[in-house]
TORKE-535857 format. One record per residue (C-alpha): x, y negated, z negated; residue in three letters. Coordinates in nm, 2 decimals. Each point is the difference from the previous one (the first is absolute). Example, Ala and Ser with C-alpha at 12.3 -4.5 7.8 and 13.67 -1.06 7.14 Angstrom:
<zazas>
> xx_yy_zz_resn
> 1.23_0.45_-0.78_ALA
> 0.14_-0.34_0.07_SER
</zazas>
This chain:
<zazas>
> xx_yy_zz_resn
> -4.14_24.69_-2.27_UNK
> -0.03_0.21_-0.30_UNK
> -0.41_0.08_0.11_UNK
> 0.14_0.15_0.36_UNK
> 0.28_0.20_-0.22_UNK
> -0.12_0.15_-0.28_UNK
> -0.27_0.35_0.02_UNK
> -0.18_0.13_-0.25_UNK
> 0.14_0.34_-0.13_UNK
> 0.34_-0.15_0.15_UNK
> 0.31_0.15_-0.12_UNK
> 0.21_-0.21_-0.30_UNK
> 0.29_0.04_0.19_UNK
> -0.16_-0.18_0.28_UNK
> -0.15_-0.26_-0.22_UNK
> 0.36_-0.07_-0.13_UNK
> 0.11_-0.05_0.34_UNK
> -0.24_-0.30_0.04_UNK
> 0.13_-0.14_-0.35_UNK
> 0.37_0.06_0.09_UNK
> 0.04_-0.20_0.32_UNK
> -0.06_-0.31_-0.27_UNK
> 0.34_0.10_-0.15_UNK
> 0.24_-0.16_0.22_UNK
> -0.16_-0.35_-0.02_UNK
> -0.05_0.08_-0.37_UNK
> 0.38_0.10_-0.04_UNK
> 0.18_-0.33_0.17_UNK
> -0.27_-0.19_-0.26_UNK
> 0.20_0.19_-0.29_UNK
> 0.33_-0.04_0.11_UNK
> -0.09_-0.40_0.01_UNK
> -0.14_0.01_-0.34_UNK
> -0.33_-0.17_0.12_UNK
> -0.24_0.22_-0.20_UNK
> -0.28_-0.14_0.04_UNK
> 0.00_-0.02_0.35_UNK
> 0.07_0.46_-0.04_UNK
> -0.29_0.04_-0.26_UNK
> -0.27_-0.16_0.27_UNK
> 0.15_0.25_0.26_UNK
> -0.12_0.26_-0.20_UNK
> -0.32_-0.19_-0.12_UNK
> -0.11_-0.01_0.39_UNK
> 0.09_0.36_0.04_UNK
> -0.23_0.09_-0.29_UNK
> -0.31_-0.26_0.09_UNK
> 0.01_0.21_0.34_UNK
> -0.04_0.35_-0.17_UNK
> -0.26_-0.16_-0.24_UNK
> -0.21_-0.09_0.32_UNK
> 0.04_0.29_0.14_UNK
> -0.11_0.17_-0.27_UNK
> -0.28_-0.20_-0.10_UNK
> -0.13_0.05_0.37_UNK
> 0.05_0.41_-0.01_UNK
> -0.13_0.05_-0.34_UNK
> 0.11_0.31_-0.13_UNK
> 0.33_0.02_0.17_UNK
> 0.30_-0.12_-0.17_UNK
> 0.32_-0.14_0.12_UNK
> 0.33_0.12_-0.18_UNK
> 0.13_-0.32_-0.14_UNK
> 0.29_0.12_-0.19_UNK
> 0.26_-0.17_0.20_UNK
> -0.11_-0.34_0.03_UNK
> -0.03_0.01_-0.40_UNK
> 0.32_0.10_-0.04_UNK
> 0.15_-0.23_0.17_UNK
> -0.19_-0.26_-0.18_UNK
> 0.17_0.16_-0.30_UNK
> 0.30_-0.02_0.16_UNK
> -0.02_-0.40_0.11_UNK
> -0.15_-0.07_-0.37_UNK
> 0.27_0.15_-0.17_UNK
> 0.27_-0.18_0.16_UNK
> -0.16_-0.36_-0.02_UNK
> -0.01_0.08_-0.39_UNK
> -0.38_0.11_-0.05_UNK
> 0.08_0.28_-0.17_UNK
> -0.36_0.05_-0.13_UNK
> -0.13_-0.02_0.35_UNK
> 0.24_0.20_0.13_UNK
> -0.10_0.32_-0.22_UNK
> -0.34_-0.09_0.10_UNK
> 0.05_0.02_0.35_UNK
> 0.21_0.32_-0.04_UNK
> -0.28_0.21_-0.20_UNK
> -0.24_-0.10_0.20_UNK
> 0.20_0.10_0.28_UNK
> 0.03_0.34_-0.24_UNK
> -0.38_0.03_0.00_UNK
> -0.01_0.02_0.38_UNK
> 0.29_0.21_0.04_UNK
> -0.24_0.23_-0.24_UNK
> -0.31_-0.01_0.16_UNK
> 0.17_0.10_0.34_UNK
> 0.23_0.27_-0.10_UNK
> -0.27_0.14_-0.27_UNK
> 0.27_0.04_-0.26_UNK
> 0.08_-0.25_-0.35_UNK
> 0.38_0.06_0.12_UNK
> 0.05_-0.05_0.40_UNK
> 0.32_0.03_0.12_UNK
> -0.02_-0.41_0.08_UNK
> 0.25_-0.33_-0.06_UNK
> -0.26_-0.18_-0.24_UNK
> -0.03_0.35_-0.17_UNK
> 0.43_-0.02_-0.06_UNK
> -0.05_-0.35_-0.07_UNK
> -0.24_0.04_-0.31_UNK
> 0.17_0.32_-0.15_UNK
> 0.36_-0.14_0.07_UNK
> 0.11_0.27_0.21_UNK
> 0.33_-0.11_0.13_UNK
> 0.09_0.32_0.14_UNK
> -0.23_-0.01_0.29_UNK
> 0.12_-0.18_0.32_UNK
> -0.36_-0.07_0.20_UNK
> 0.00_-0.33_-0.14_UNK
> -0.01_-0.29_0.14_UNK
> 0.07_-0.23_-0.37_UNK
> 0.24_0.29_-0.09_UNK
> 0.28_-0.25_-0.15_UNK
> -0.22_-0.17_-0.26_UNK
> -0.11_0.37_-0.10_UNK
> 0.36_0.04_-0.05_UNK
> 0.07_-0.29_-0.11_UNK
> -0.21_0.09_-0.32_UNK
> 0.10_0.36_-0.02_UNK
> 0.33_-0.15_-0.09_UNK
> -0.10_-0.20_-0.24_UNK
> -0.22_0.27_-0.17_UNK
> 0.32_0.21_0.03_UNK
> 0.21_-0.27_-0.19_UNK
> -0.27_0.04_-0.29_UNK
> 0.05_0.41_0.00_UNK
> 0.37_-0.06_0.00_UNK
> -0.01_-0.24_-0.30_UNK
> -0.25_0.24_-0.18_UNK
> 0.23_0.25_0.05_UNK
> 0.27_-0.19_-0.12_UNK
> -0.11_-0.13_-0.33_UNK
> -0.22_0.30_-0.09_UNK
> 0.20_0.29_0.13_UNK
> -0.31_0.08_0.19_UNK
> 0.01_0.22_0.30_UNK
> -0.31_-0.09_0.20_UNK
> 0.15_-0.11_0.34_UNK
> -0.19_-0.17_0.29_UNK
> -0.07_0.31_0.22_UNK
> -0.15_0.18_-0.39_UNK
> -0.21_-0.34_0.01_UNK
> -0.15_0.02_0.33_UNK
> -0.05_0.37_-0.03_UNK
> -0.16_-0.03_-0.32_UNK
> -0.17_-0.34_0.01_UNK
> -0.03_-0.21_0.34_UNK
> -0.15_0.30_0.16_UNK
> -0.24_0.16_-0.30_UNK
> -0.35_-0.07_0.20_UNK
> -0.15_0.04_-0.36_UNK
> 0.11_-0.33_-0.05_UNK
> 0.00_-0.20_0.29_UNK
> -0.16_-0.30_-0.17_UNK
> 0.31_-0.03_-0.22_UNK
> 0.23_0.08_0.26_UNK
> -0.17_-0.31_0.25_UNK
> 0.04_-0.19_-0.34_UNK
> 0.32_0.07_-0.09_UNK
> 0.16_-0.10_0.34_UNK
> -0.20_-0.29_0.03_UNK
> 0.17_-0.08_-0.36_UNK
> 0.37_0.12_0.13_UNK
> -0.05_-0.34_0.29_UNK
> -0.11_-0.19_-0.25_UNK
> 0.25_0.04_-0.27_UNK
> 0.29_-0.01_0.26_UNK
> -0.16_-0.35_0.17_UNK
> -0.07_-0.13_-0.35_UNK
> 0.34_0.07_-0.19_UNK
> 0.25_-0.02_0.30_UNK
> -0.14_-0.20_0.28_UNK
> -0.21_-0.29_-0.23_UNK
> 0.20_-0.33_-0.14_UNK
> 0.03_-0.01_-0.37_UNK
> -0.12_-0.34_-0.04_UNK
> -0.34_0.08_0.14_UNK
> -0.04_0.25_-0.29_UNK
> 0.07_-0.15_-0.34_UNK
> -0.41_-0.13_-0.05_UNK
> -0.28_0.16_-0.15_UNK
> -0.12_0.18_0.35_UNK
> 0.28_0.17_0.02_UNK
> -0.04_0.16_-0.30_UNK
> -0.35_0.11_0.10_UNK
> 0.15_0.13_0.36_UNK
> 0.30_0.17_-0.18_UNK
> -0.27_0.17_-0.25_UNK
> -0.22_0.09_0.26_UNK
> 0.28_0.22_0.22_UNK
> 0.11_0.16_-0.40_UNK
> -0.31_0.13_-0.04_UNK
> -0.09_0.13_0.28_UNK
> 0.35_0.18_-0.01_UNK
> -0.12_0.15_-0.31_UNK
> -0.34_0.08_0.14_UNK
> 0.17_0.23_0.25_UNK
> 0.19_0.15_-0.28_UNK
> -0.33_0.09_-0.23_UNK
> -0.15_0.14_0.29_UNK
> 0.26_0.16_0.10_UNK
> 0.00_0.22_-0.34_UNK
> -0.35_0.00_0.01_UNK
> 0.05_0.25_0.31_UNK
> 0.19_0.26_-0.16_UNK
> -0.12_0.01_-0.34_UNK
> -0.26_0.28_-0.04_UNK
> -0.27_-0.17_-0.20_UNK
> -0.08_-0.22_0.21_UNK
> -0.13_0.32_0.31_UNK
> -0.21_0.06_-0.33_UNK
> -0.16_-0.32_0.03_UNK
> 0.10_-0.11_-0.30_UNK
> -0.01_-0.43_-0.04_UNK
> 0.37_-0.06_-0.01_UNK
> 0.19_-0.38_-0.11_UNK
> 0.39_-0.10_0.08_UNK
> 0.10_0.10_-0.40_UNK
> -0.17_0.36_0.11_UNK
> 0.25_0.01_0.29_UNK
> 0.31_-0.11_-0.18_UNK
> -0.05_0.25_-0.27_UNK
> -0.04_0.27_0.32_UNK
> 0.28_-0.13_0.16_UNK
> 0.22_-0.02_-0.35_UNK
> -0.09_0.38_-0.07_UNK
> 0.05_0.16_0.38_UNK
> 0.37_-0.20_-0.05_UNK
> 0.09_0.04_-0.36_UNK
> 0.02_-0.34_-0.06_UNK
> -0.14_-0.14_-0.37_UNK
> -0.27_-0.28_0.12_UNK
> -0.30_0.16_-0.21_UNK
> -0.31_-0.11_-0.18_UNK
> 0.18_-0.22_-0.25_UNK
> 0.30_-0.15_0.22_UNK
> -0.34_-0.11_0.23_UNK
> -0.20_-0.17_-0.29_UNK
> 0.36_-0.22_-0.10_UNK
> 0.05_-0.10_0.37_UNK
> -0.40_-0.10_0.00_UNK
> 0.06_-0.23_-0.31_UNK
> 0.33_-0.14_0.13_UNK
> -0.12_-0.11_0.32_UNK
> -0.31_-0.11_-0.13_UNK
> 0.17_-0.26_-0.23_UNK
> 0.33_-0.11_0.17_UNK
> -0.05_0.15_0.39_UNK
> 0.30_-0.17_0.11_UNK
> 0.26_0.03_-0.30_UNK
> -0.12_0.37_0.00_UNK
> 0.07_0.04_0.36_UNK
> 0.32_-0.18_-0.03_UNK
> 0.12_0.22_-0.27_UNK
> -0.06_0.27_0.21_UNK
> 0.21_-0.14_0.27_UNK
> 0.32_-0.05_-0.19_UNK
> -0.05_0.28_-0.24_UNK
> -0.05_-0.13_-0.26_UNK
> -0.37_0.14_-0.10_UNK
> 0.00_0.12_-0.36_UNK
> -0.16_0.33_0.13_UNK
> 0.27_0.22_0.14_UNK
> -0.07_0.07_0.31_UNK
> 0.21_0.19_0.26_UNK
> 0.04_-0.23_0.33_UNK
> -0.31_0.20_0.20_UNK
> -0.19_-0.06_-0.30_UNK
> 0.04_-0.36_0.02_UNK
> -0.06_0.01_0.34_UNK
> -0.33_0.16_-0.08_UNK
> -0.11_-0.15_-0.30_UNK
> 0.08_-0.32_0.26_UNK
> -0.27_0.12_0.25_UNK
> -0.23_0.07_-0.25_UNK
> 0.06_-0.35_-0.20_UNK
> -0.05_-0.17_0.35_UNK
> -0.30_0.25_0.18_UNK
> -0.18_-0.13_-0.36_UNK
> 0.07_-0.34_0.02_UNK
> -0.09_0.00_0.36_UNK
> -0.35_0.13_-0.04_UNK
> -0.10_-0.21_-0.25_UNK
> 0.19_-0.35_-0.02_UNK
> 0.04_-0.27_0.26_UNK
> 0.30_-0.24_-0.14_UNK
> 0.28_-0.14_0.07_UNK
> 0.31_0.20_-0.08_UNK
> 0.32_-0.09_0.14_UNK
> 0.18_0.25_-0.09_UNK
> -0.14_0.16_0.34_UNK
> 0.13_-0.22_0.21_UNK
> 0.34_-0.09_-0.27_UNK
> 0.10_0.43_0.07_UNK
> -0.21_0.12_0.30_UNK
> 0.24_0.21_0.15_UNK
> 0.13_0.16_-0.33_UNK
> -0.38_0.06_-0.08_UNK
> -0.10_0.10_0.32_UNK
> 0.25_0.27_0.02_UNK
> -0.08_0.13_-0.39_UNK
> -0.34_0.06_0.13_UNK
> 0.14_0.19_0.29_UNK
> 0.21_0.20_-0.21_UNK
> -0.33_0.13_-0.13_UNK
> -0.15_0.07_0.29_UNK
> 0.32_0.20_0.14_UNK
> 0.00_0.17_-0.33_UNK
> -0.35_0.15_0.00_UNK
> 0.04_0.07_0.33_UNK
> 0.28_0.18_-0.02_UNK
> -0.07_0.22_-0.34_UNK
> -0.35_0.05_0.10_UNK
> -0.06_0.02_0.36_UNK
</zazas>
C-alpha cells in the first residue's frame, strides 16, 4: 500500500494524507480507552514509512503526525514520559520539513504550552495545563504582590527561542507536578522513593530558574564561569533585594548542617535571618538547587509540603522573570 503511494520529492501535505486516513480507526480506539490497540495503529503507519524509506534512500517521509499521535495516545494511558517523547520527536520532523526550530505545528503548541492556538488536535490537555500554570501566576500574584500575569509569561518565557531547552523542561515539569501533587494517592508517597521523585522535580524547578538568570545577566555573554550563588547575588542586585555574599555563606552552613530544619524554618518564617517572603523563596531554590546537585537522601519534607514547596520555587522563577526579562 504505502510503496504504490508514496514518491520521492512528494509533497508533506500529501504524505499526511496517507497518515490521516489511520485517524478514524485510531479515534474510535481512543474513545474506548483501548490504548494499546491506538499506539500499534500508529506503529504500522510508521514501519510502512520506515520501508519506504529504507528502499528510496535519501528520500524522507514526513512522519510528524503519526508521532504525535503516539504522543497523544501515550499521554492519555498515563506515560507521560513517553508521551513527551513521542511529541519531540514528532517536533524534530515537523523541523526538518518546514526548515524552521518553530513551525507553526500541534506538537510545536504542545511542547511550548501554547493554548492560544486552535490547530490542535490534543488542544484540551494544553489547556488543561495552561490553567493550572495560570492558578500558580494567580497565587504568585497573590502572596507577593507580583504583577507578572500569564500572557507577560508566555511573551517573555514560553516563547524566548534562546531557551527552548528550559522552556521543553519546564512544561514537561508543569505535567509532572500537576499529576504528582493532584492526581497521585497520598498513601503511595510517604516512603523513601518519594522523596527522591519529589527532589528530583525541586530541582529541576530550580535548574530552570538558574538558567533562567544565567540568560540575562551580562557576565555570563562575557564568558565568564558563572555558579547559582553568582546568579542569586545578580538577581538580588537587578531587584533590590538583600541576598548578598554573606546572607549566601549563612544559608550554605545552615543547609549543610540541618537541610531540613533549615528549610522548615524557612517555610513557616521562622529563619533567624530576616528575610522578606521572595527572599525566602529564593534562598529556598538555592538551599534545594544545592542539595539537589550534590546529595541523594531521603528527605521527607519533599513529599510532607510539595505543593507549598513547589510553588516557593515558582515564585522564584515568576519573579526573575518578571523583574528581569
Amino acid at each position: 500500500m504505502a510503496g504504490g503511494y508514496f514518491q520521492p520529492g512528494q509533497n508533506y501535505a500529501d504524505q499526511d494524507f496517507f497518515f490521516n486516513q489511520f485517524t478514524i480507526i485510531w479515534e474510535d480506539l481512543l474513545r474506548r480507552q483501548h490504548y494499546e490497540g491506538a499506539k500499534e495503529i500508529w506503529d504500522i503507519a510508521l514501519s510502512l514509512a520506515f520501508e519506504w524509506e529504507s528502499s528510496n534512500k535519501p528520500y524522507r517521509i514526513h512522519k510528524g503526525t503519526p508521532y504525535y499521535f503516539l504522543g497523544v495516545t501515550a499521554i492519555l494511558n498515563e506515560e507521560l514520559e513517553n508521551g513527551f517523547l513521542f511529541m519531540h520527536q514528532a517536533l524534530e520532523e515537523d523541523r526538518k520539513t518546514h526548515n524552521s526550530q518553530t513551525p507553526p505545528t500541534a506538537a510545536y503548541f504542545f511542547v511550548t504550552l501554547d493554548f492560544t492556538k486552535q490547530a490542535q488536535f490534543f488542544r484540551i490537555k494544553v489547556e488543561e495545563i495552561g490553567r493550572y500554570l495560570s492558578d500558580r501566576i494567580e497565587e504568585y500574584r497573590k502572596i507577593r504582590a507580583g504583577a507578572l500575569n500569564i500572557s507577560d509569561f508566555k511573551t517573555k518565557f514560553l516563547e524566548c527561542t534562546d531557551l527552548s531547552e528550559e522552556v521543553f523542561l519546564f512544561v514537561y515539569l508543569l505535567f509532572r507536578l500537576k499529576k504528582l501533587i493532584l492526581e497521585t494517592d497520598n498513601r503511595l508517597k510517604q516512603n523513601v522513593f518519594s522523596s527522591l521523585v519529589h527532589a528530583k522535580i525541586l530541582f529541576d524547578i530550580c535548574l530552570v530558574t538558574e538558567k533562567a538568570v544565567e540568560y540575562k545577566n551580562p557576565e555570563s555573554k562575557k564568558g565568564t564561569k558563572l555558579f547559582f550563588p553568582d546568579e542569586i547575588k545578580f538577581l538580588s542586585r537587578e531587584a533590590s533585594l538583600s541576598v548578598g555574599k554573606s546572607t549566601i555563606k549563612k544559608l550554605n552552613t545552615d543547609f549543610r548542617n540541618d537541610f531540613a530544619k533549615t528549610l522548615c524554618d524557612m517555610l513557616t518564617s521562622k529563619y533567624y535571618l530576616k528575610l522578606s517572603k521572595i527572599e525566602e523563596d529564593l534562598a529556598i531554590t538555592y538551599g534545594i538547587r544545592n542539595f539537589g546537585a550534590h546529595r541523594l537522601e531521603d528527605e521527607p519534607v519533599f513529599y510532607q509540603d510539595m505543593e507549598e514547596l513547589a510553588q516557593r520555587l515558582l515564585n522564584g522563577l515568576f519573579f526573575c522573570i518578571e523583574k528581569l526579562f
